[in-house]
C-alpha positions in Angstrom: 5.1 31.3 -23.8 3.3 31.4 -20.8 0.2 29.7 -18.8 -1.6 30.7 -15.6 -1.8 28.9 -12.1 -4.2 29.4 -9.6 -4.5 28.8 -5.6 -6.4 25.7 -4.7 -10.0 25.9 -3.4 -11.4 24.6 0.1 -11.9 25.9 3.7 -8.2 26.7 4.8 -10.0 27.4 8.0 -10.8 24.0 8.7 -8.6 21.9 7.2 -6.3 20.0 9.5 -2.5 20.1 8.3 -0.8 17.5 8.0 2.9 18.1 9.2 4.3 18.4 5.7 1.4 21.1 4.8 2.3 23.0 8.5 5.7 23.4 7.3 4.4 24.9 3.7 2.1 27.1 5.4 4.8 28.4 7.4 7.3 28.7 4.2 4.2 31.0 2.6 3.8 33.4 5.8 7.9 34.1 5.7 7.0 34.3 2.1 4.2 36.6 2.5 6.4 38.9 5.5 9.2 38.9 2.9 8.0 40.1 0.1 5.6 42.9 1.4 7.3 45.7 -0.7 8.1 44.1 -4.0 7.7 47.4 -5.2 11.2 48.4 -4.2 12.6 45.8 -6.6 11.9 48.4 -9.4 13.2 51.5 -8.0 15.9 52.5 -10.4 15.7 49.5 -12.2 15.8 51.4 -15.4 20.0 51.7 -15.0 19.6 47.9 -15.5 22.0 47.6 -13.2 21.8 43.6 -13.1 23.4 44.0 -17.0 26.5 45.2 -15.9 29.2 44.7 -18.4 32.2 44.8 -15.9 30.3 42.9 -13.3 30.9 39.3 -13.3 28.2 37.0 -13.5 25.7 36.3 -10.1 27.0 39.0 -8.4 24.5 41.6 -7.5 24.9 45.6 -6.9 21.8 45.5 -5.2 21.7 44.9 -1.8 18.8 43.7 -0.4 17.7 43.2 3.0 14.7 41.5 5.1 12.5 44.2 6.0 14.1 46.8 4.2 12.8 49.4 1.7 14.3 47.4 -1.3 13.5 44.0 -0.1 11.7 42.1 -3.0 7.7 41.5 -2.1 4.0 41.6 -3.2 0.5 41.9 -2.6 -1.0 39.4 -1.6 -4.1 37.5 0.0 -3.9 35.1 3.3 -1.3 32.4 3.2 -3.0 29.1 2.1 -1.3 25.9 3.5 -0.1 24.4 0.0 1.9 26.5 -2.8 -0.5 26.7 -5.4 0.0 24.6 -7.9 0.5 26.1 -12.1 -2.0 25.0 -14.1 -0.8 25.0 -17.3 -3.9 26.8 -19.4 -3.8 30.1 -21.0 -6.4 32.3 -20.8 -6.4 32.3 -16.8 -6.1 35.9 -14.8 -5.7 34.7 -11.6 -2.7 33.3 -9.3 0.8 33.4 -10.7 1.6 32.2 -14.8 3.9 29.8 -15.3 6.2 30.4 -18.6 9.0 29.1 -20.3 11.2 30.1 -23.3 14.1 28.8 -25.6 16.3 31.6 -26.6 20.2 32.3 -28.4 23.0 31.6 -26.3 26.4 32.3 -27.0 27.9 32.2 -23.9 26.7 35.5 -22.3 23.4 34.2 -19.9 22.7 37.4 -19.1 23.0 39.1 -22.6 20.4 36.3 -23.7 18.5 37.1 -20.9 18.5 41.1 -22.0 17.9 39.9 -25.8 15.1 37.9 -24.8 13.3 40.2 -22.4 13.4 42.8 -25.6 11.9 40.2 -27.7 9.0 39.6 -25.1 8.1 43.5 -24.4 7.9 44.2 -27.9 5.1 40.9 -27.9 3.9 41.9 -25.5 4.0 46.1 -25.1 5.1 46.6 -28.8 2.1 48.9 -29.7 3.3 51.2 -27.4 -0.3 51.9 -26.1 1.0 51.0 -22.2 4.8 51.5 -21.6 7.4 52.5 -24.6 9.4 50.9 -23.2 11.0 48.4 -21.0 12.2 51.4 -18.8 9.2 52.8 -18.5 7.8 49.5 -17.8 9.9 49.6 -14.7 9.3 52.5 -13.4 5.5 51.7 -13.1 6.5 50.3 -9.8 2.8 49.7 -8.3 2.1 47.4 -11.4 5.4 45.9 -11.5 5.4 45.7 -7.3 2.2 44.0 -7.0 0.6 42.4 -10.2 3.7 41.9 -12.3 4.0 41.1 -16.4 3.8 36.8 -15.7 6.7 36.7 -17.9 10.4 36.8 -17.9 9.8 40.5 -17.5 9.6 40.3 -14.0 13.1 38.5 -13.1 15.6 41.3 -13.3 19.0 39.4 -12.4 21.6 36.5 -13.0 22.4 34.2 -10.4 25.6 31.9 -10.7 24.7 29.4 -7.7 22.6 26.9 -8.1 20.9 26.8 -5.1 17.6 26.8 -5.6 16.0 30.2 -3.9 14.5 30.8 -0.5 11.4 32.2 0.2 13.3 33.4 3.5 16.2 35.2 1.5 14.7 38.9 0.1 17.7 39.0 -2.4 15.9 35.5 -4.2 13.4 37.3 -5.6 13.8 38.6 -9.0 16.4 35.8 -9.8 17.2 33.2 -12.8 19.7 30.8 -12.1 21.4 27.7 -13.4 19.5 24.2 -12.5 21.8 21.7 -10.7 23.6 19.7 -12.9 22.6 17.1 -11.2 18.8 17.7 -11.7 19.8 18.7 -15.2 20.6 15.1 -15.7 18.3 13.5 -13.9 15.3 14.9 -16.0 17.2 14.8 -19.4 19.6 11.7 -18.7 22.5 13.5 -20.0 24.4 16.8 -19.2 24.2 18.3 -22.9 20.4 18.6 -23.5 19.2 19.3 -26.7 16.4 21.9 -27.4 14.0 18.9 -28.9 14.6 17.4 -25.1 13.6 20.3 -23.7 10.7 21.0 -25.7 9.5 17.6 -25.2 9.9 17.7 -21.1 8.4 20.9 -21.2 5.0 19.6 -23.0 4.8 17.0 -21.0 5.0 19.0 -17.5 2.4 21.1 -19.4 0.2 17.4 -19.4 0.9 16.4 -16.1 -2.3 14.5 -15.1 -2.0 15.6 -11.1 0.1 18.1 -9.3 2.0 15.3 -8.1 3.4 14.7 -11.3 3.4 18.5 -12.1 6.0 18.4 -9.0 8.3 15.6 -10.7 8.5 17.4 -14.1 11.0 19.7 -15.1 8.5 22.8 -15.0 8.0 21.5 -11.0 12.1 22.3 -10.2 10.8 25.8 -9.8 9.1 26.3 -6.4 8.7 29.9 -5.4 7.2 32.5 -7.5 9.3 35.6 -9.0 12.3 33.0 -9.9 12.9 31.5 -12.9 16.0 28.4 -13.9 17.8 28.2 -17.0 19.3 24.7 -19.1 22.1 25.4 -21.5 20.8 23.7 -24.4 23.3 21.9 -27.4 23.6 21.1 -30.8 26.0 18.9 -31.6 27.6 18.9 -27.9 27.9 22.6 -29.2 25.8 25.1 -26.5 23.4 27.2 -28.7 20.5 27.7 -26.8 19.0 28.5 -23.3 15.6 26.4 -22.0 14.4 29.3 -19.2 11.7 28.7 -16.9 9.9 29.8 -14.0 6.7 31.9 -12.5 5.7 34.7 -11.6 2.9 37.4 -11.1 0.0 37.9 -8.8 
């Protein structure tokens, strides 16, 4: 599932900051400088070299530098002083798509990542009238470099920290990681969520009457675009299921 976000209107020319926005402004220029070549994510991404069997979970072969040939960017317009804000409504074409999922887990978060990013190309590219598949999808790197799929298609690796991401670390794009535990129990109240929790948080992040509430929501934990968290989800204090989110896309 996902649903599109756009950038907010107004003259950015003249509207005075405030300091909180000055600091947001200056997150999206290092965002902007950091992610110039977002291309490079996808060169040789068809070894899916993030699936390594005998590499353990959040550690990445790629290396990825600021400034460098493979550092993780996109295209993209002037930096606006506020992070646009997801608008959860399909149809939409511009801005980045929010999107969420709830898939099989048995343990393995990046073999249900792989599982599910199989499911979603054949949705979405299953004809075979674009890309035949997910490798080929890859290696259209000026699609995947500057527009993106706006689905879980565009992260490409497991993260074991729960940090959330930087807009000033190159290696953060691309990334799905565990939320907090703490966060994880301050939205469901508990630290074994069931998949009717998440469903219901999710909707109602989907409502949110403001983008202040947007911000409070579960859907709001993710800030930076081409990132995505996941929630182990339970049945029975038993985990079966992982609640992914995130955005992405330009």
């Amino acid at each position: 599932m996902r649903h599109s976000g756009g950038q907010p209107d107004g003259d950015h020319g003249q509207r005075q900051l405030t300091e909180k926005g000055k600091s947001t402004w200056l997150g999206e220029i290092l965002d902007n400088l950091t992610q110039r070549t977002r291309t490079g994510l996808f060169q040789g991404l068809s070894g899916r070299s993030s699936y390594s069997a005998d590499r353990p979970l959040g550690i990445s072969i790629r290396e990825v530098g600021l400034g460098s040939e493979r550092s993780h960017g996109r295209c993209q317009s002037l930096p606006l002083p506020f992070r646009p804000f997801t608008i959860f409504k399909e149809g939409c074409s511009m801005g980045a798509s929010g999107w969420d999922y709830v898939t099989p887990y048995d343990g393995d978060v990046e073999a249900a990542l792989e599982a599910l990013q199989a499911r979603v190309f054949q949705e979405e590219y299953g004809d075979g009238s674009q890309y035949r598949s997910l490798e080929d999808l890859y290696e259209d790197e000026e699609f995947m470099g500057t527009e993106g799929t706006h689905t879980i298609l565009d992260i490409d690796q497991v993260v074991a920290m729960d940090d959330p991401p930087m807009r000033s670390r190159a290696a953060d794009y691309g990334t799905l990681r565990p939320l907090a535990l703490s966060r994880v129990v301050h939205h469901f109240g508990t630290d074994r969520p069931t998949v009717e929790q998440y469903k219901k948080l999710v909707a109602a992040a989907k409502e949110a009457a403001s983008h202040e509430e947007h911000e409070r929501s579960l859907l709001g934990e993710c800030q930076m675009r081409w990132t995505g968290y996941y929630v182990v989800l339970c049945s029975d204090d038993t985990p079966t299921h992982l609640g992914i989110f995130g955005f992405s896309g330009d």
